[in-house]
N, C-alpha and C positions, 0 to 999 in steps of 0.2 A: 656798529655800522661798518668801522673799519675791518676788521674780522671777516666779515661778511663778504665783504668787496674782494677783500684777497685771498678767500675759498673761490670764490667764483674767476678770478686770474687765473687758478691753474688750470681754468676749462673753457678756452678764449671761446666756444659757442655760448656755454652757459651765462660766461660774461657778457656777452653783447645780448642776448635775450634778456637778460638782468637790467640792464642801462634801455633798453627800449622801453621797458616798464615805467620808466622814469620821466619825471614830469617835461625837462628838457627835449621831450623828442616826442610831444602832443602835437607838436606842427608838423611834424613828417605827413606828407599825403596819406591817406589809407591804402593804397593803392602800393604806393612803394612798401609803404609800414608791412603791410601782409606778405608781398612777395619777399621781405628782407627775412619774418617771420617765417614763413613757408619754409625757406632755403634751409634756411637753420633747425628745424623741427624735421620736417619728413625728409631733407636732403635731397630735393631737387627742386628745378625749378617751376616757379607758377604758371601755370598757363589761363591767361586770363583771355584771350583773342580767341581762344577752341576749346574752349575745356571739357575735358570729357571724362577724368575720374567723378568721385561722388565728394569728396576733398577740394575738388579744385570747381566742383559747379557750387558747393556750400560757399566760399570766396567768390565766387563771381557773385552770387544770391546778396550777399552784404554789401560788394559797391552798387550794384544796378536795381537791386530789388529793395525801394526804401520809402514805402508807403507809412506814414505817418500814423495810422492806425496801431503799426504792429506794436509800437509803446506799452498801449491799455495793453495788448494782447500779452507782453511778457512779465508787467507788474502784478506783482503778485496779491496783490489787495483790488487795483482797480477791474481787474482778471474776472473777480468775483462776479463784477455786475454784468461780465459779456457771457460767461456761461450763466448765469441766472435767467438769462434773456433766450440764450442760442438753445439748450438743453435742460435748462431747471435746476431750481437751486437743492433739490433733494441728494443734486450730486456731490457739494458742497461740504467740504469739513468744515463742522459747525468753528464760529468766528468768537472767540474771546474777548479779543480789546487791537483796537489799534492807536500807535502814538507815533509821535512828532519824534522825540526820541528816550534813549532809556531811563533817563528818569522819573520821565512820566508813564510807568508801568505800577501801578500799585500791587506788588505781591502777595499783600496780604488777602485781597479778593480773589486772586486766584487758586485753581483745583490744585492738590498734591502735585499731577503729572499735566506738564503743558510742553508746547513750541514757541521759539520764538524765530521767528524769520524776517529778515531783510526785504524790503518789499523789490530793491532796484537791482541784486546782483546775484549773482551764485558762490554759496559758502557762505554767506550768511546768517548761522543756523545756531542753535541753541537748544538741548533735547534736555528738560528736568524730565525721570525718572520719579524723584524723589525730594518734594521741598525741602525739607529738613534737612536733608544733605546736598541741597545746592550751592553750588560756589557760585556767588553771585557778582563779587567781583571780577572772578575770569569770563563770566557770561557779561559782564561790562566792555570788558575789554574788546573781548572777540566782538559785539554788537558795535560801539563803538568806534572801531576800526575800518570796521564795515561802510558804516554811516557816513565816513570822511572819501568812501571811495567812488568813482565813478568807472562805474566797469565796462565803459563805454571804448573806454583807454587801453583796456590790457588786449581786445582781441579786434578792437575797430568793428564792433555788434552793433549799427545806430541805435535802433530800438530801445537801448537802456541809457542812450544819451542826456534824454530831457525827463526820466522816473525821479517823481520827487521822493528823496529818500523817508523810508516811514519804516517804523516796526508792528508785525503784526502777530499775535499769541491766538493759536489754533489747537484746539484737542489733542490730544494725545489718542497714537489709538495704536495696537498693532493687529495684526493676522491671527493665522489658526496657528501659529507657531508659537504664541506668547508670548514672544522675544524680540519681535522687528516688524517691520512692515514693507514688504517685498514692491518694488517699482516693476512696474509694466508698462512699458512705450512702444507704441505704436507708428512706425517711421511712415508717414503720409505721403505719395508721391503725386503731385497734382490733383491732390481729391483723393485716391485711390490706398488705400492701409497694405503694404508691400511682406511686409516682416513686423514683426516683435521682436523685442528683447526684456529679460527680465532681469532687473539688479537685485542681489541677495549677500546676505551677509556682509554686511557694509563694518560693523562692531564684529567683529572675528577675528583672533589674531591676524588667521591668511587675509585680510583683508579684502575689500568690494570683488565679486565675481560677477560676470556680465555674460546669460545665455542669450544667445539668439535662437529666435523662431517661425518656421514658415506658417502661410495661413492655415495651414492642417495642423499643426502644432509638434512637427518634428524639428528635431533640431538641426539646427544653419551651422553647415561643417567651416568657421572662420570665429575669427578672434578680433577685436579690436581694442585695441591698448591694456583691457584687461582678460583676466583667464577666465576659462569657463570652470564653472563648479564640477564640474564629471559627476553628475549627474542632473536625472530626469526631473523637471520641475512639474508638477501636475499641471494642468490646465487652469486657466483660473475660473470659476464657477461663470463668472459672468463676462467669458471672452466674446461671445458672440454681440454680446451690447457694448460693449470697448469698442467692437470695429466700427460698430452702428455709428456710436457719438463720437469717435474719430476722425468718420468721414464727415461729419458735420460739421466740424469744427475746423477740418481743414478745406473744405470746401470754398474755390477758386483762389486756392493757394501753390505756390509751387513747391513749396515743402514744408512742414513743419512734424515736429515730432510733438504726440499726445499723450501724457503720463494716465494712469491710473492706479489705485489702492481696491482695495477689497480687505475688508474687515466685520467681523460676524455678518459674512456671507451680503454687507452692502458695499455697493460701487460707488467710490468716492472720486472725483478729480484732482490729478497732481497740479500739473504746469503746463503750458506750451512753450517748445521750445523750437528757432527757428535754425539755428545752429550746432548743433550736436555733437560735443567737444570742439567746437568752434573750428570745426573742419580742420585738426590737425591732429588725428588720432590717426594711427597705419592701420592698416588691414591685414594678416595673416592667415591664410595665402592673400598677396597682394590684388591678385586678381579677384579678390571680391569689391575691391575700392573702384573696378573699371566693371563690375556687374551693377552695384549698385548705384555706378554714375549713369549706366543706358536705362536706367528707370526712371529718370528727373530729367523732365524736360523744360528746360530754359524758358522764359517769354520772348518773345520776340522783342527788339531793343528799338 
């Protein structure tokens, strides 16, 4: 820990994002907490009185926008029952086991390749490949770790404040690539499906690439915090029903982003998410953070 503290001294931003993470400083308002966070991440300041990037309306969306619904809507277990209901459960990656926590996981009932995932946070994950050569202690740990968190703390996101922490074990599945299974999100702007983007290559040395997409499916000349793969991602077979249940699910929303999978050629459901690198990813060119902020229109207060 000590080590730690004093890597992060010789990067007095990096160090004071380091100490806000920290349990002493739960009481900060959210309000200051974010604009303290803001400053320090994209290096300017918040504007929270007019905001008009796509950065600075996702921060206003999390003080002012906190309907008590979005909870079910971001856990990832209770998630199941609202699209079962909104869209149907055929869209469903079939459900394995859910528990309390990791040691109530029995291994031995489960398939060679499975997920484990966090039901209350992001990075909570766990991919076996291959039981037989599963480290199952490191998969403790990481799940474990997870379980003690409340991620409600690191970006001041309510929605994950009151998720009662749970682990959930989901199929394995990938694409027509054999190798991964490609994210498609759908960025929702009051009902309306704006742009795509597609994550690929996440296990790659170069590490996660992130294309964007117009509704015709060329690609969105800007970058946000990661690179784009250079090149052409094909269309996914079944974009045109991605937008269908996209718009349904964000339907009398003021934003949320809708994930989807496609594997032997079925459309599965990711996640909803209502913050999207929790609105402090940059945009390059800059000026797409002020394009895709005139596309989200605030509620009235």
């Amino acid at each position: 820990m000590l080590r730690k503290i004093l890597r992060k001294l010789k990067e007095p931003e990096a160090f004071v994002l380091y100490m806000l993470g920290k349990k002493i400083f739960r009481g900060v308002p959210d309000s200051i907490f974010l604009k303290a966070k803001y400053r320090l991440i994209m290096g300017e300041r918040l504007n929270l009185k007019n905001p008009v990037t796509y950065n600075e309306k996702i921060q206003w969306l999390k003080l002012n926008d906190r309907d008590p619904k979005y909870t079910q809507l971001v856990d990832k277990y209770e998630v199941r029952n609202y699209i079962s209901k909104t869209i149907g459960e055929e869209y469903l990656i079939p459900l394995l086991g859910v528990y309390n926590s990791f040691e109530e996981i029995d291994f031995k009932n489960l398939p060679n390749q499975f997920v484990l995932k966090c039901t209350h946070d992001s990075g909570g994950l766990v991919i076996c490949k291959d039981k037989h050569n599963f480290n199952k202690e490191a998969a403790r740990k990481k799940i474990n770790k997870s379980m003690k968190r409340n991620y409600y703390y690191n970006h001041r996101e309510m929605p994950y404040k009151n998720i009662k922490p749970r682990i959930i074990c989901e199929k394995f599945m990938v694409d027509e690539s054999g190798t991964e299974l490609k994210d498609y999100k759908f960025m929702c702007f009051n009902g309306n499906v704006k742009c795509s983007f597609v994550c690929l290559n996440r296990n790659s040395p170069g590490g996660l690439n992130v294309d964007f997409y117009d509704m015709d499916w060329k690609p969105m000349p800007f970058e946000r915090r990661y690179p784009k793969s250079e090149k052409i991602i094909p269309k996914p077979k079944n974009f045109e029903k991605m937008v269908e249940l996209s718009q349904i699910l964000s339907r009398d929303l003021s934003f949320i982003r809708v994930d989807f999978y496609e594997s032997n050629g079925k459309l599965y459901f990711g996640e909803l998410t209502f913050y999207p690198g929790s609105g402090f990813e940059e945009f390059t060119p800059k000026k797409y953070d002020y394009i895709l902020g005139s596309w989200l229109q605030l509620p009235k207060r």
